[in-house]
C-alpha positions in Angstrom: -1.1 1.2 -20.8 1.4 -1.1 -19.7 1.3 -3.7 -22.3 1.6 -0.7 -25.0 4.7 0.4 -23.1 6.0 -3.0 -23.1 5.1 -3.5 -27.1 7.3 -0.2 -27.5 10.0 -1.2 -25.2 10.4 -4.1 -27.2 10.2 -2.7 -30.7 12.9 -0.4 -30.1 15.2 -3.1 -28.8 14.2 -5.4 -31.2 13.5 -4.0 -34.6 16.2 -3.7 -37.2 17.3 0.0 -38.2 17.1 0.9 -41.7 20.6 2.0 -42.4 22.7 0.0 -45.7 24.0 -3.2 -44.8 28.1 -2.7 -46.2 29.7 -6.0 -47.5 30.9 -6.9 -43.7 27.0 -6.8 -42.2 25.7 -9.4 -45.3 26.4 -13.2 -44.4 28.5 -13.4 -48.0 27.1 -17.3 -47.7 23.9 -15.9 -48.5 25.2 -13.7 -52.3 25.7 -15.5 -55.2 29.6 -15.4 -56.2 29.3 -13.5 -58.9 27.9 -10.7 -57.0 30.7 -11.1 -54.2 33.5 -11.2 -57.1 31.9 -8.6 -59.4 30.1 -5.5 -56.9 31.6 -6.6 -53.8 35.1 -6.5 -54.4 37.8 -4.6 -56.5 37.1 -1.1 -58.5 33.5 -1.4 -58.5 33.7 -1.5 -54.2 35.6 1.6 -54.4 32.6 3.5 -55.6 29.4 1.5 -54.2 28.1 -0.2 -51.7 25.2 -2.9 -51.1 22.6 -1.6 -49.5 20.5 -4.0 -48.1 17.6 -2.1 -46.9 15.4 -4.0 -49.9 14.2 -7.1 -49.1 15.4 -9.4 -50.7 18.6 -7.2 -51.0 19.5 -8.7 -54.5 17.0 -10.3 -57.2 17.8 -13.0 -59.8 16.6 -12.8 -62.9 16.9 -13.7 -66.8 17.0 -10.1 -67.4 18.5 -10.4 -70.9 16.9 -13.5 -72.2 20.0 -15.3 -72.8 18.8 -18.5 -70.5 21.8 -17.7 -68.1 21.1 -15.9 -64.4 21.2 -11.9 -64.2 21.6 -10.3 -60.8 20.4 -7.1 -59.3 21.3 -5.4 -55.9 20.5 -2.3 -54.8 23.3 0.2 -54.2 24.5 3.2 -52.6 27.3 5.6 -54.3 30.1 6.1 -51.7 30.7 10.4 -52.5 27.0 10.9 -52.0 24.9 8.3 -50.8 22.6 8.2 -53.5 20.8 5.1 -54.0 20.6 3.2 -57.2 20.5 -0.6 -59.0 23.5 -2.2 -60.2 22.5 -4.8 -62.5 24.8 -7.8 -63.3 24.4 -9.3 -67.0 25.8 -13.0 -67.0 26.3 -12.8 -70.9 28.7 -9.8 -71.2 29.9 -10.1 -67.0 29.9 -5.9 -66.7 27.6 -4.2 -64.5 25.0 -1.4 -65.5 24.5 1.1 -62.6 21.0 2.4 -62.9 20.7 5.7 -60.8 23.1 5.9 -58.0 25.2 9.2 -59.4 24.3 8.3 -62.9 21.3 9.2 -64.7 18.7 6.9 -65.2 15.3 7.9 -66.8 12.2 7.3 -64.3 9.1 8.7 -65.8 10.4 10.6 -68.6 12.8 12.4 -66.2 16.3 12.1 -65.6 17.4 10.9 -62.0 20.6 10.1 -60.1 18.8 9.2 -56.6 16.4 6.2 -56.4 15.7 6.3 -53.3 12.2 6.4 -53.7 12.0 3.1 -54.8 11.1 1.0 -51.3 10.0 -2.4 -53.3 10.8 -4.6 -56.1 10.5 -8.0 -57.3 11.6 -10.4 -60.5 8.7 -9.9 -63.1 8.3 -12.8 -65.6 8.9 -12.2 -69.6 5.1 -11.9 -70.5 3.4 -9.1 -73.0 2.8 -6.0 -70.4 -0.1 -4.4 -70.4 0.1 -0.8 -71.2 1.1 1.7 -68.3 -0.4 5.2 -66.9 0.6 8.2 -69.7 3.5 5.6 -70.8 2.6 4.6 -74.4 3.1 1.9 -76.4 4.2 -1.5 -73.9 7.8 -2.6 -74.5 8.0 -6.2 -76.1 10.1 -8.0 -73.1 13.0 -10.3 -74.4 14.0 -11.2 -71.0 13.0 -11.0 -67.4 12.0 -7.2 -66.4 12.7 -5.5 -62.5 9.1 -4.4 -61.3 10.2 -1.2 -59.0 8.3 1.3 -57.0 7.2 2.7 -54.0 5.2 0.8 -51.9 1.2 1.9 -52.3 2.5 4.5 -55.0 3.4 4.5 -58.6 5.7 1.2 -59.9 7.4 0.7 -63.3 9.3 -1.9 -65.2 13.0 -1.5 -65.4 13.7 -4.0 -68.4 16.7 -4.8 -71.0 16.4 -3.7 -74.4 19.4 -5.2 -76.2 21.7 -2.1 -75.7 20.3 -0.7 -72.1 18.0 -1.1 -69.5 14.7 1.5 -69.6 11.9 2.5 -67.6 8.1 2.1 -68.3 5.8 3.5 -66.1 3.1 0.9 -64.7 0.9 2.6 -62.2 1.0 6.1 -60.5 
């Protein structure tokens, strides 16, 4: 019994909580500059905040095929607290907020809030195999975001040419 008590003890005094991590909590030697310049700072900070409950808190990416490095970080809208990704395209420097107050189409249905998705990682430009009930597979021209929730359903978030789109992977 005692070592369980001491196991718990030490979890609790130990373990890392799970609220956002704001601008001031992330070591900005550890964000790209862009990020810092772009989301961190100015009009866009106003509105957002990183929320660094994702690990890795940002991913970088070729996510519209132009050879140059995209960004992603997960966000958190300051009225609300709804939870979205603001992705960073090097080729045109402006930011598309995905979610987060804004709607964003998960699954063939609108959403503001994703704060259901608990993982994601950079998926490489490759031919996708077709998803669950999604249809035809999208033809990739960069680097896609795979997102989900962790032992639950998962979709790409990928760049079209004009916007970035969801298709559903696995449910």
């Amino acid at each position: 019994m005692r070592p369980i008590l001491l196991f718990v003890v030490a979890l609790l005094l130990f373990a890392k909580g799970t609220a956002p991590l704001s601008m001031e909590e992330i070591d900005d030697e550890n964000i790209p500059s862009e990020i810092i310049e772009t989301i961190g700072l100015g009009q866009f900070a106003e509105s957002y905040s990183i929320d660094g409950t994702l690990n890795p808190f940002y991913l970088r990416g070729d996510f519209d095929g132009d050879g140059r490095p995209d960004y992603a970080v997960r966000i958190k809208s300051k009225p609300r607290g709804e939870v979205g990704i603001a992705v960073w395209l090097s080729s045109n420097k402006k930011i598309s907020v995905l979610g987060a107050g804004s709607p964003f189409i998960v699954s063939g249905q609108s959403s503001r809030n994703l704060d259901f998705l608990n993982v994601w990682k950079v998926y490489a430009k490759r031919q996708v195999e077709r998803g669950v009930d999604a249809g035809p597979p999208p033809h990739l021209i960069g680097e896609a975001i795979l997102a989900g929730k962790r032992e639950s359903a998962s979709g790409l978030i990928y760049w079209n040419g004009k916007s970035f789109l969801w298709y559903q992977q696995g449910d």
